[in-house]
C-alpha atoms as one frame of an Amber mdcrd trajectory, in Angstrom:
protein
 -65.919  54.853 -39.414 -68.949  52.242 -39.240 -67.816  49.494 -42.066 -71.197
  47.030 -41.658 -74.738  47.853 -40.919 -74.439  46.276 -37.855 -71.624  49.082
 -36.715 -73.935  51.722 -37.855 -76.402  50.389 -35.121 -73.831  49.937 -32.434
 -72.665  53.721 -33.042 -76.433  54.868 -33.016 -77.132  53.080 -29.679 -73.830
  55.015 -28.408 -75.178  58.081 -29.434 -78.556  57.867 -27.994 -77.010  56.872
 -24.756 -75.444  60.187 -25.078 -78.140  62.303 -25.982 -77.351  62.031 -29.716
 -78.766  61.077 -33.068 -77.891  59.151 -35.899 -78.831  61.018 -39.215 -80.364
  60.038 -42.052 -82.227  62.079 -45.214 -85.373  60.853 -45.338 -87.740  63.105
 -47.719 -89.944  60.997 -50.368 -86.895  61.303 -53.054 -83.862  60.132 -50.479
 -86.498  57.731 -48.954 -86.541  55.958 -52.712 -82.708  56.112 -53.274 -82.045
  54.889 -49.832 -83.876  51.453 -50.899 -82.173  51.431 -54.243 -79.191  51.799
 -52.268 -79.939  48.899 -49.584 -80.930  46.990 -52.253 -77.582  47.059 -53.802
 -75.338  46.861 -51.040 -77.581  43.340 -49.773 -76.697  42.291 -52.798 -80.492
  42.688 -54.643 -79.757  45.298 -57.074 -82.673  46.591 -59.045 -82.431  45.549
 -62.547 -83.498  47.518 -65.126 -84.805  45.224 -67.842 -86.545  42.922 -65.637
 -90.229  43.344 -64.135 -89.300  42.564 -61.239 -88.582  45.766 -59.293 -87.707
  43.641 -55.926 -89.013  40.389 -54.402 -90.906  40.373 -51.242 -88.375  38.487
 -48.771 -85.320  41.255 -50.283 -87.721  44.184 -50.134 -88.536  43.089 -46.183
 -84.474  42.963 -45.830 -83.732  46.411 -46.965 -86.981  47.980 -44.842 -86.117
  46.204 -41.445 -82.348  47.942 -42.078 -83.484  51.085 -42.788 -86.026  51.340
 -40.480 -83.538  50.343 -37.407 -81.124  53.272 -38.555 -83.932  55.505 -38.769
 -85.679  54.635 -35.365 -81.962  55.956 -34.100 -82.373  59.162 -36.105 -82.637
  62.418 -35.350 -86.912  63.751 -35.293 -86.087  65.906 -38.063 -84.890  63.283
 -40.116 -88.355  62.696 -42.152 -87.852  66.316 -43.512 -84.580  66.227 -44.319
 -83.290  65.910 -47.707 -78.791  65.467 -47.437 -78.527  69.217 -47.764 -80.477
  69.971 -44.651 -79.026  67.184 -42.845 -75.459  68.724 -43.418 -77.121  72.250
 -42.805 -78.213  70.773 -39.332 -74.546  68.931 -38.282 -72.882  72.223 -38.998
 -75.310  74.447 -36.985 -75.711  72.002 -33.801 -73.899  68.969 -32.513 -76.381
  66.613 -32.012 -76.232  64.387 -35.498 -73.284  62.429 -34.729 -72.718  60.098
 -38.567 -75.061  59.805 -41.031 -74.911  56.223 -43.461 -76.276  57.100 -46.569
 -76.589  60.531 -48.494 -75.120  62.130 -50.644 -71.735  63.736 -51.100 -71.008
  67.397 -51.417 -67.619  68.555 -50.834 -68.562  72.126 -50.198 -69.557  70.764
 -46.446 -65.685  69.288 -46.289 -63.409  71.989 -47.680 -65.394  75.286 -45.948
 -62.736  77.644 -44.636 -64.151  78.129 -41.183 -64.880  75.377 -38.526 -66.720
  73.469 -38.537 -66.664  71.105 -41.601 -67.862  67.560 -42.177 -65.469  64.729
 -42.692 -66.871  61.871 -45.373 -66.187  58.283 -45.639 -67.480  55.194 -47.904
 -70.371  53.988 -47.281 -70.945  50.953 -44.190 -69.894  47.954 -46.900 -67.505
  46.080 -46.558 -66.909  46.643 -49.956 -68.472  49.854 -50.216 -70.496  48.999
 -53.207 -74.145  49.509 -54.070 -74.080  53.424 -53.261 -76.813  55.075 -55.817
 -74.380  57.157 -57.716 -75.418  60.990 -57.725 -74.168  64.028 -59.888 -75.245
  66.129 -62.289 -74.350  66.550 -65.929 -73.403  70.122 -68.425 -75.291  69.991
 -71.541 -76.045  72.452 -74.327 -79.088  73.311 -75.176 -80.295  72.370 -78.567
 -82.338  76.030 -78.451 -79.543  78.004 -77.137 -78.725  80.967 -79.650 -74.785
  80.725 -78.846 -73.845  76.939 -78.849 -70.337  76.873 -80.660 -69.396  79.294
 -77.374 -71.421  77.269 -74.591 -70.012  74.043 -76.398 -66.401  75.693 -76.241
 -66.973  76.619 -72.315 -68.398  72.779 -71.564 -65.301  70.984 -72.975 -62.969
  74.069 -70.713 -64.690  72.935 -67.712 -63.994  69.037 -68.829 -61.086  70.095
 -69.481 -58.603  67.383 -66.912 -56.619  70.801 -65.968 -59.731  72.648 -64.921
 -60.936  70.158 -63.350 -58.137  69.677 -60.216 -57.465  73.253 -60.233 -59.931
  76.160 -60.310 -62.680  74.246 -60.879 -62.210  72.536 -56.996 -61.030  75.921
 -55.602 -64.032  77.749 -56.597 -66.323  75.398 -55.097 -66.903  72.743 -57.524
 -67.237  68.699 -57.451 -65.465  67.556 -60.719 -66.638  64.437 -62.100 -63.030
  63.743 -63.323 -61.034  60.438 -61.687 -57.764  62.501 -62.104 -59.028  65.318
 -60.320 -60.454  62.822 -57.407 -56.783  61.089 -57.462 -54.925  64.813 -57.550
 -52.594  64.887 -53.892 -54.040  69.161 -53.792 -56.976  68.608 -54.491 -57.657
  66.303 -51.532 -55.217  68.502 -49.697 -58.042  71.519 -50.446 -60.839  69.383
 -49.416 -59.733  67.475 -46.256 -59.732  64.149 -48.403 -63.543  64.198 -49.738
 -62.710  62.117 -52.369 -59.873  60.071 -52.296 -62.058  59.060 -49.164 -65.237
  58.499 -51.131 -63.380  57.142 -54.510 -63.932  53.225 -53.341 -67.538  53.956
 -53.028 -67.905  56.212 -55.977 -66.067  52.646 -58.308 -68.273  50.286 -56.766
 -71.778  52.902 -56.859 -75.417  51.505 -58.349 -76.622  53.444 -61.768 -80.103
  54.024 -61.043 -82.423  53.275 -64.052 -82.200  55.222 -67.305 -84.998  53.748
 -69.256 -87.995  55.813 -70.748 -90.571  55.532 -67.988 -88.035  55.429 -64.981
 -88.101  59.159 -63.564 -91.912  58.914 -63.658 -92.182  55.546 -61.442 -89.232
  56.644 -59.045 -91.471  59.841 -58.041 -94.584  58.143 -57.684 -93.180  55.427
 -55.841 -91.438  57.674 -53.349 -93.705  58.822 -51.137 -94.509  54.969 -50.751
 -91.198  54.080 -49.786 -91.161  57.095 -47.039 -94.445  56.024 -45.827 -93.143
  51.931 -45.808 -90.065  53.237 -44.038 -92.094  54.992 -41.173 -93.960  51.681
 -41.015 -97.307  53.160 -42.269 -97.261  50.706 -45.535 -96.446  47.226 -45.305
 -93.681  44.584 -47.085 -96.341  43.192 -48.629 -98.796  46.577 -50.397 -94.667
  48.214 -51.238 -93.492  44.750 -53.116 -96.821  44.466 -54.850 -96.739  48.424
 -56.141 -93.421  48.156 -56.308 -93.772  45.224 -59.019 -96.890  46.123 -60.694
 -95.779  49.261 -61.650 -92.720  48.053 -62.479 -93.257  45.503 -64.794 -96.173
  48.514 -66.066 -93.245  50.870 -66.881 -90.832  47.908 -68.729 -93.718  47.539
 -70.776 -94.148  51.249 -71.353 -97.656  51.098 -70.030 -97.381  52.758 -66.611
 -99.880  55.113 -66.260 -98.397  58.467 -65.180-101.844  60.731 -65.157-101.611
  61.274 -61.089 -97.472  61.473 -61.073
């Protein structure tokens, strides 16, 4: 597996030569998380209580990497989101490795050929990954919370979670469950091969204003990737609104 960016390139160039593709999930969202990510991994990580979203010379690093992986990338890249990339490499053989998305483990442990293998990310460490998932949560409004509160903690619950939980299809967020010898067995290793990436991953933002200025800024970062927005107009947005949304003053009327 590719371990530096410049690897990813050299396997890219192989597949071309080959009549192949590199792949790479490049919707408005994934376009926005893949510069969080590059961000992180060149060491620039975004941080959240600073107005400074990134500076111009780092934000011109992380572009001229991501736009050499995607000028090796499959056409269909630009409306892929990581599900329809995986969608694609299981119907046709054509995508060859794809860097950067995210992980689902239903693509590794399907019964029938073929399945996808996964690997940490090309960092040597793997760090800087934007870490994905989802959370359970009980709704304040639902009319039966003692029993949805009971059912949350069961599927928690560190048996659960490296037994039935895996075999019916689940990704547990548990580190025993990612450590468990049959679990990996189950899943062709999806995450003890993962687990160094998962330790070293990048929280995205979790301040108030955060969700609003990743979605309006995504579409920008697509369009900057594709090289239809400059360094320069991305890191001054980028900053602006930034600093806007720190201050709790970003205006979110056209989000």
């Amino acid at each position: 597996m590719p371990r530096t960016h410049r690897d990813v390139i050299a396997l890219g160039g192989k597949a071309r030569a080959q009549g192949k593709w590199l792949g790479l999930p490049l919707v408005p969202t994934d376009a926005m998380c893949l510069i969080l990510t590059e961000a992180a991994v060149a060491g620039h990580p975004i941080a959240p209580a600073e107005d400074l979203f990134l500076a111009e010379s780092a934000l011109a690093e992380v572009l001229d990497r991501l736009r050499e992986i995607a000028a090796l990338a499959h056409p269909d890249s630009w409306s892929w989101n990581p599900i329809r990339c995986y969608d694609h490499m299981i119907a046709h053989d054509d995508v060859v490795y794809v860097p950067f998305a995210f992980g689902y483990v239903n693509y590794a442990s399907r019964g029938e050929a073929p399945h996808l293998r996964f690997a940490d990310i090309p960092a040597s460490p793997p760090i800087g990954s934007l870490l994905g998932g989802a959370g359970i949560g009980v709704s304040a409004f639902s009319k039966e919370r003692d029993a949805a509160a009971e059912y949350a903690l069961h599927l928690c619950s560190p048996e659960f979670q490296r037994s039935e939980y895996v075999t019916a299809g689940g990704q547990p967020g548990m580190l025993s469950a990612w450590t468990d010898v049959a679990v990996n067995r189950v899943t062709r290793c999806f995450f003890r091969d993962t687990l160094a990436t998962m330790r070293g991953a990048y929280l995205r933002g979790t301040y108030p204003g955060f969700v609003g200025f990743f979605r309006a800024g995504a579409p920008k970062a697509a369009a900057a990737i594709r090289g239809d927005l400059s360094v320069r107009d991305l890191a001054s947005w980028f900053n602006r609104k930034h600093a806007e949304t720190i201050r709790g003053a970003f205006d979110r009327s056209y989000v």
